[in-house]
N, C-alpha and C positions, 0 to 999 in steps of 0.2 A: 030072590037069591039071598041066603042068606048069608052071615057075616062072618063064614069060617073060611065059605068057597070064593068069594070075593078075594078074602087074603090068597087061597090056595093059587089061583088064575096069577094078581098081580106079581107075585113070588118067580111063576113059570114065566111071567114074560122077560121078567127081570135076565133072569139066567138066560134067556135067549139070548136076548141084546149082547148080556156079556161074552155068550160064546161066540155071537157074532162077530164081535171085537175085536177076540184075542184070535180066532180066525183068519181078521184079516191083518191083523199084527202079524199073527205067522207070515202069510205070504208078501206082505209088505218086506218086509226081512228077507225074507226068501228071496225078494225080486232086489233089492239092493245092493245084496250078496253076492248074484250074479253077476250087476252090472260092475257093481267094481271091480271082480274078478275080471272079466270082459274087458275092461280097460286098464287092468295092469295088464292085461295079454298083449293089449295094441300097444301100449307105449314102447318106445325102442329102449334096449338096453343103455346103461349109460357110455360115454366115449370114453376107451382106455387111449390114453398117449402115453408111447413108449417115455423111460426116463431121458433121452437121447432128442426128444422134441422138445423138452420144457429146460428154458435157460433162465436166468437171472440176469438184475443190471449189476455189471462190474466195468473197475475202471482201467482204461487202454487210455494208450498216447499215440492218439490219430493223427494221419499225415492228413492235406488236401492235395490234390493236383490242381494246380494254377495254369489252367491254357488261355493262351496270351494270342491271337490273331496278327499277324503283322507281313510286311515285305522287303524283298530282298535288294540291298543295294551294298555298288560296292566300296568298298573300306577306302580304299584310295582310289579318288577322281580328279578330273582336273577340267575345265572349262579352258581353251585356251582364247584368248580374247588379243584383236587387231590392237597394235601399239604405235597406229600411226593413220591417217587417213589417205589411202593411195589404191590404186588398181593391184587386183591379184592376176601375178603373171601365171604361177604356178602352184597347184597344189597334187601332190601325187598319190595321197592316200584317201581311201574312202572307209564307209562302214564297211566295221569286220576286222580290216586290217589292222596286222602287229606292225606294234612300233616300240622303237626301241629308246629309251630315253637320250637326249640330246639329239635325235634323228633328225634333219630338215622334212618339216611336213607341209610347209606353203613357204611361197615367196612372194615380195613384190616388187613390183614394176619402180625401177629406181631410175631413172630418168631426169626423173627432173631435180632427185635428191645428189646425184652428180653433178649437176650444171650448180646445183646452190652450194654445194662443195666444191669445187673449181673458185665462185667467187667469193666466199668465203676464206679460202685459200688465199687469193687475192688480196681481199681487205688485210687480213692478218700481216703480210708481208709487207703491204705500205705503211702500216700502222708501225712495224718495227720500223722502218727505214724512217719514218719523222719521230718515232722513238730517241734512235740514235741522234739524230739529227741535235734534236733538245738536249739530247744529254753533254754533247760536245759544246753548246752554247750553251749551259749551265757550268760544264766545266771551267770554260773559258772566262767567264761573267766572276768565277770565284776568285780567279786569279787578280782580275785587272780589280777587282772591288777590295785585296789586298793592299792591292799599290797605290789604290785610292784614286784609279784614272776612273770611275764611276763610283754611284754613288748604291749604297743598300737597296734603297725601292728598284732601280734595276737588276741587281741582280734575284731581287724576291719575286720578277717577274719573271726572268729566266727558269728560275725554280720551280715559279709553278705549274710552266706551261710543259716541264718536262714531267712532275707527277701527274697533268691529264695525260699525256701522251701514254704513261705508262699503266693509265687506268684504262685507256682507248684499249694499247695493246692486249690488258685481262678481259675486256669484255668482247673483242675479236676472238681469243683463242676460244673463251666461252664458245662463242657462236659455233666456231669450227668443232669444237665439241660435240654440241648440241647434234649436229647433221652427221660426225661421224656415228653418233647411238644412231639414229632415226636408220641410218644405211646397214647400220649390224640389226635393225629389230627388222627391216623389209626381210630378213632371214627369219622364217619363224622352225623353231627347235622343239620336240615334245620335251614336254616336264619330267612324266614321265614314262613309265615302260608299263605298256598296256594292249587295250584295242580300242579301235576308235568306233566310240557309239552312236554318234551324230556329225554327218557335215554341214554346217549351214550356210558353204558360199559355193559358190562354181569358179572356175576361170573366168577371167574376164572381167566378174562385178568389182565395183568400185565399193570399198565399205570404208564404215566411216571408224573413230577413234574410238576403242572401247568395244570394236561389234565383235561376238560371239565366231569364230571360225571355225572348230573343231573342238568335238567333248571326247574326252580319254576315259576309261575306267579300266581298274587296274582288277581281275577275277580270282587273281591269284586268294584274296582273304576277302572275304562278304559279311555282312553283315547284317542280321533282322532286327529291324525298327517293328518293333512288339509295341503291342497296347496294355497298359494294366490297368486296371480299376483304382482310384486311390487308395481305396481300403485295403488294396492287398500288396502294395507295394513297401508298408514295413517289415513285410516277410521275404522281402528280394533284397537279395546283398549284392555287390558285385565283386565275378569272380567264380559265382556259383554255377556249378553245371548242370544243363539242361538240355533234354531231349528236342528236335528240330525234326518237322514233317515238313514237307516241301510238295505243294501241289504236284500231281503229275508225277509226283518219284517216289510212291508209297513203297516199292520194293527195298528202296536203302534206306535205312534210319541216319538220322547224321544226328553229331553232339557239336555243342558249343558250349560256351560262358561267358556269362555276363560280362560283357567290359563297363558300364558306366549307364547312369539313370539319370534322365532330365530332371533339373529342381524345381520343374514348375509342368501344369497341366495343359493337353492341346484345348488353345481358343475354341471356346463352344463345347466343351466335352467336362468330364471332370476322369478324363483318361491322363497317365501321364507318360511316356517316349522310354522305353526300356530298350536298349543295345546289347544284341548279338555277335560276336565275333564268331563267325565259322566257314572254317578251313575249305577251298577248294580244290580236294586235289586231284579229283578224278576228272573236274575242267566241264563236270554237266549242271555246273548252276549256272544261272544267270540273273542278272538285275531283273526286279519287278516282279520275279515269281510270286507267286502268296505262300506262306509260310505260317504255319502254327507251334509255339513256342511252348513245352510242355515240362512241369520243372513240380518236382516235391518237396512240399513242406511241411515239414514236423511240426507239431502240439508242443508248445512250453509245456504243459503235464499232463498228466494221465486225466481224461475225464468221464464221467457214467456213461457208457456203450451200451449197442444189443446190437446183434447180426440183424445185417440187412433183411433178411427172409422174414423178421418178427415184426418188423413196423408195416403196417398197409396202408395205404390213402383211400378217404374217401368225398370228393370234392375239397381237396384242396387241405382236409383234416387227417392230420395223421393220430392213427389208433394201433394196437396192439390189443390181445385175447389175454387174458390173465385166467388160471385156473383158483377160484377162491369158495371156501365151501361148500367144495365138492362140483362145483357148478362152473359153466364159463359164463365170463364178464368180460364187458369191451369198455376199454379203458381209452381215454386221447392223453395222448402225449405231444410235447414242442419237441422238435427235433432241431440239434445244431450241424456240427461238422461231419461233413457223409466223409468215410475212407473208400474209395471204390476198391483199393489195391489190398483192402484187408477184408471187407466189407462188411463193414461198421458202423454205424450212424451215431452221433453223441444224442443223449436222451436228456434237455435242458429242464422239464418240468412233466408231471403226471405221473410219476414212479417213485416209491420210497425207496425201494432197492429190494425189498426182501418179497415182492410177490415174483409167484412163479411167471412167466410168459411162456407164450407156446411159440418157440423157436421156429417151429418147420410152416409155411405157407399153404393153407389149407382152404378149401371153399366150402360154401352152403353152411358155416356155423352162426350159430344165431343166442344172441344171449338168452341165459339162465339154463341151456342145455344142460344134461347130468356131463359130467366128466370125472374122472379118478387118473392117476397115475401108477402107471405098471412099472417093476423096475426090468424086467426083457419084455421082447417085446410080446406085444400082444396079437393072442389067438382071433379073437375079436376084435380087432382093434380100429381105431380111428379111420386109419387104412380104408378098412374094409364096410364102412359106413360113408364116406367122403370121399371127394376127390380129391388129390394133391394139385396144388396151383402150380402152372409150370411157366 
């Protein structure tokens, strides 16, 4: 073969190869073409949210509600307790019963506190009568120790057998004293005007000095012994009005106000004793009910808010969705003061203020999604791609 046709052959093959090439150049293209056409057809369009979903952080002056656990007792009570130790003859009232203050509501068995009043009586009366006795032979002792028929040391005797006599007679009348109370206390009187919530004797028993007979409380005014947390107790004044739940009487709401705050915490807690003053006047409260003390407090100032519908938790992490870039983003945020009655949450860290957040509670968004914002609402819309969280 000679040396023209050698070139002529290498030449043809050359060009094959290259149109082989460009060949499948073509169709490589061609299939790339498609595919990515193919997958901008699957991909979903992007999420429009109305302008009415996407809110901002701005600053509000959030209340809290302070609910306080506590129980009901009442404002004026009275223990009344034995002032003598002797048998009970009488007692006429039981639990339930009104009583009226100064009412006799027990008595006792006086007996033997007349027989020691009788001699008592007695001693007192002798004790005057050698009273006098010395006084008339002190008087007489002064006369004759003038005239000089005795001498000073007897009459300083006279003298001073008449100031015992007359120390005898103060500590007689004492006595007789002493047994006229003991006979005015076997009367026992209520303090005051109430019902009687406990009796702790019978007729009959013999109780001793000091023992408990009868507990009074008076329902006219009650009052909730509330629990607060330390921390939240520089925000309770007293004075302030607060709303009052009462076990069992969900249909009436009752109000009170604070009458006064313990200065110190209950043993074992670091809870401390907040008082209730509230009014009985429909006469259906009663001591020991449980009670919840429900009271608002305001923000010394306004601080960075989002509506509650914008924050969402996830184990215990709170986030919010931010539109940036066109895209959504899930951001964490520290959340402080919730307003339930605004519903508001303070937003303490994870927000400069100026991204957008998406207001309305939505499910299945997933970060780096497309998003844009519409200013009405949308034809397409978020809506109509998602669920709303309810």
């Amino acid at each position: 073969m000679n040396r023209n046709k050698k070139r002529w052959i290498l030449l043809a093959g050359v060009a094959v190869v290259i149109c082989a090439a460009a060949l499948l150049a073509v169709q490589t293209g061609v299939v790339k073409s498609a595919a990515k056409a193919e997958q901008k057809k699957q991909e979903p369009p992007p999420l429009a949210f109305a302008a009415t979903d996407v809110v901002r952080l701005a600053p509000h002056r959030l209340s809290v509600e302070l609910a306080m656990p506590g129980t009901l007792q009442a404002f004026n009570q009275a223990t009344v307790r034995s002032k003598l130790s002797a048998e009970v003859r009488r007692l006429p009232v039981r639990e339930g019963d009104r009583v009226a203050a100064g009412q006799v509501i027990a008595e006792f068995d006086t007996a033997q506190l007349r027989n020691q009043l009788a001699e008592r009586q007695a001693s007192l009366e002798a004790a005057r009568a050698t009273l006098a006795q010395t006084e008339r032979t002190r008087a007489s002792n002064a006369q004759l120790v003038k005239q000089s028929f005795i001498s000073k040391n007897a009459f300083d005797t006279a003298d001073d057998a008449f100031r015992a006599q007359a120390a005898a007679v103060q500590a007689a009348e004492a006595q007789l004293a002493q047994t006229q109370l003991l006979l005015s206390d076997a009367v026992v009187r209520a303090p005051i005007a109430g019902q009687v919530a406990k009796r702790f004797v019978q007729p009959g028993e013999k109780v001793a000095f000091d023992a408990p007979l009868l507990h009074i409380v008076d329902l006219g005014t009650l009052e909730v012994q509330a629990q607060a947390p330390v921390a939240d107790v520089a925000r309770i004044a007293p004075g302030a009005e607060v709303a009052v739940e009462i076990e069992g009487l969900a249909d009436r709401p009752y109000r009170g106000r604070i009458d006064r705050i313990n200065p110190t915490t209950e043993a074992g807690s670091r809870m401390i004793a907040v008082y209730v003053l509230l009014a009985n006047d429909d006469g259906r409260l009663r001591g020991g009910m449980f009670a919840r003390v429900r009271m608002q407090v305001g923000g010394d100032a306004p601080v960075p808010a989002l509506p509650v519908a914008a924050v969402q938790d996830d184990r215990g992490q709170s986030f919010v969705w931010i539109i940036a870039d066109g895209k959504l983003s899930r951001r964490n945020v520290v959340t402080g003061v919730r307003d339930e009655r605004a519903q508001r949450v303070e937003i303490t860290s994870g927000l400069a203020g100026d991204e957008q957040v998406i207001g309305t509670r939505f499910d299945n968004l997933r970060e780096g999604m497309l998003a844009n914002i519409v200013s009405a609402e949308p034809k397409v819309a978020v809506r109509g791609s998602l669920a709303l969280a309810r």
